[in-house]
C-alpha positions as CSV (number, residue, x, y, z in Angstrom):
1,X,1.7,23.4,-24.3
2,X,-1.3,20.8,-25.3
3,X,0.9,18.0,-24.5
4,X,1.2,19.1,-20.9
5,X,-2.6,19.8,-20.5
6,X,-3.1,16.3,-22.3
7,X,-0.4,14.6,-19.5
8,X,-2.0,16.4,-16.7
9,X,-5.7,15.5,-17.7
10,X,-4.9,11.8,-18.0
11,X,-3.2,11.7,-14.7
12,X,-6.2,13.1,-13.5
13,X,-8.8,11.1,-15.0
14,X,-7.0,7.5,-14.5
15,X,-7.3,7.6,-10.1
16,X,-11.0,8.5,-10.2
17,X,-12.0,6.0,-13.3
18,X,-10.0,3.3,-11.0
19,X,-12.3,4.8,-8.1
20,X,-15.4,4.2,-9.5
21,X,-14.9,0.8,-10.4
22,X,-17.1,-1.6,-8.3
23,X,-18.8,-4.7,-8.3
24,X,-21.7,-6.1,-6.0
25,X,-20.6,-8.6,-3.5
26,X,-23.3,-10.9,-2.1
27,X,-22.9,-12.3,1.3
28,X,-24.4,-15.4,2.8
29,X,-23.7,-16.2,6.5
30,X,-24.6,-19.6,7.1
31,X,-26.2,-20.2,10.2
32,X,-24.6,-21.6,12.8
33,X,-26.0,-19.9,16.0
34,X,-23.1,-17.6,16.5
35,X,-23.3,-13.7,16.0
36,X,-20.7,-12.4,13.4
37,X,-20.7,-9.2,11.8
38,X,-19.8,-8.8,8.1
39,X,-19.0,-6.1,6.0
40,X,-17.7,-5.8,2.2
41,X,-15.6,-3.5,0.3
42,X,-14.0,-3.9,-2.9
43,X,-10.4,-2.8,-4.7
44,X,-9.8,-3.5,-8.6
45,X,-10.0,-6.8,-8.7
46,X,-9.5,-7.4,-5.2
47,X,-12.7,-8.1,-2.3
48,X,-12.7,-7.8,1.8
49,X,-14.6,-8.9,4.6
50,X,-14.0,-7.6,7.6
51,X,-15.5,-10.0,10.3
52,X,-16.3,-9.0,14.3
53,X,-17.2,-11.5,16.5
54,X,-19.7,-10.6,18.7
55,X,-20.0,-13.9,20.8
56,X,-18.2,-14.4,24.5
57,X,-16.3,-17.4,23.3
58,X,-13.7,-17.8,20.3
59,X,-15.1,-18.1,17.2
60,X,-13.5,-20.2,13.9
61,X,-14.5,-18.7,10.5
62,X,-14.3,-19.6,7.0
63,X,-15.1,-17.2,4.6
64,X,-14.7,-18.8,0.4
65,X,-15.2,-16.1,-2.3
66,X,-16.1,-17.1,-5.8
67,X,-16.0,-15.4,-9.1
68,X,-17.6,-17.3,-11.8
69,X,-15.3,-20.1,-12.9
70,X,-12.7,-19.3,-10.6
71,X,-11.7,-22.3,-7.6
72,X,-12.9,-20.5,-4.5
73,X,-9.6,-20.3,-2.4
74,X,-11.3,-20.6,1.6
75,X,-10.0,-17.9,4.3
76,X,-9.5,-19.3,7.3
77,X,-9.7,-17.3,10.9
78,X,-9.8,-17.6,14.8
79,X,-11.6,-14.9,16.1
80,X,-11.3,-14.1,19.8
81,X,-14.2,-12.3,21.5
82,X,-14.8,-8.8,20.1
83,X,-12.0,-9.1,17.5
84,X,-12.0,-7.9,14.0
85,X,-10.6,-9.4,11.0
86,X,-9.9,-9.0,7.6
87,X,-9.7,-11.3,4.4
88,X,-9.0,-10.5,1.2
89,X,-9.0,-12.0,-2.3
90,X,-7.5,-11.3,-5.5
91,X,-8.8,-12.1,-8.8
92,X,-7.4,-12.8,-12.1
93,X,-10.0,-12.4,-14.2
94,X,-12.6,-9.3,-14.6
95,X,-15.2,-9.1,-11.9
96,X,-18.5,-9.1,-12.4
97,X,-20.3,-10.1,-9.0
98,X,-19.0,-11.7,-6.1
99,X,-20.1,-14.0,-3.7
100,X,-18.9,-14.6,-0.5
101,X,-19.4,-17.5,1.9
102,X,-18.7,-16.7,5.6
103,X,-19.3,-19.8,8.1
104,X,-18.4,-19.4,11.7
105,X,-18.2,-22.2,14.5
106,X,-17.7,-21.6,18.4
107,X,-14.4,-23.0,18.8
């Protein structure tokens, strides 16, 4: 009878330690005279930005994430007027900040 409460208090416990796992992300948004919205969440070891152009014309974006030593891999998306987007990255290694670069050009 202990071993099932142990089994069921594990499977319990594991989903919401996972769940309150986080890291900061810092976001710079170089300026390019375009409006872009950003916004961050985080998964694990895995970071989003969801991007939504705000501008009348198409917008091309370049979002690079970087995690300490880790080779920031860049994102690369058209975004047409009042589109949303999402970009993702996975990381090996454990996370301890994150940094994201997000620079957007009128196409």
């Amino acid at each position: 009878m202990y071993q099932l409460f142990a089994i069921i208090g594990l499977g319990l416990a594991l989903p919401v330690s996972a769940a309150n796992y986080t890291f900061p992300v810092d976001v710079e948004v170089l300026p390019q005279g375009t409006e872009v919205s950003v916004q961050t969440t985080d998964l694990a070891n895995m970071a989003a930005v969801m991007l939504t152009s705000r501008e009348p014309r198409p917008l091309a974006c370049q979002v690079a994430f970087v995690n300490g030593p880790e080779r920031p891999v860049p994102r690369r998306v058209l975004l047409q007027p009042g589109e949303e987007a999402t970009l993702t990255q996975f990381f090996r290694r454990h996370i301890n900040r994150i940094r994201v670069t997000v620079d957007c050009a009128v196409e």
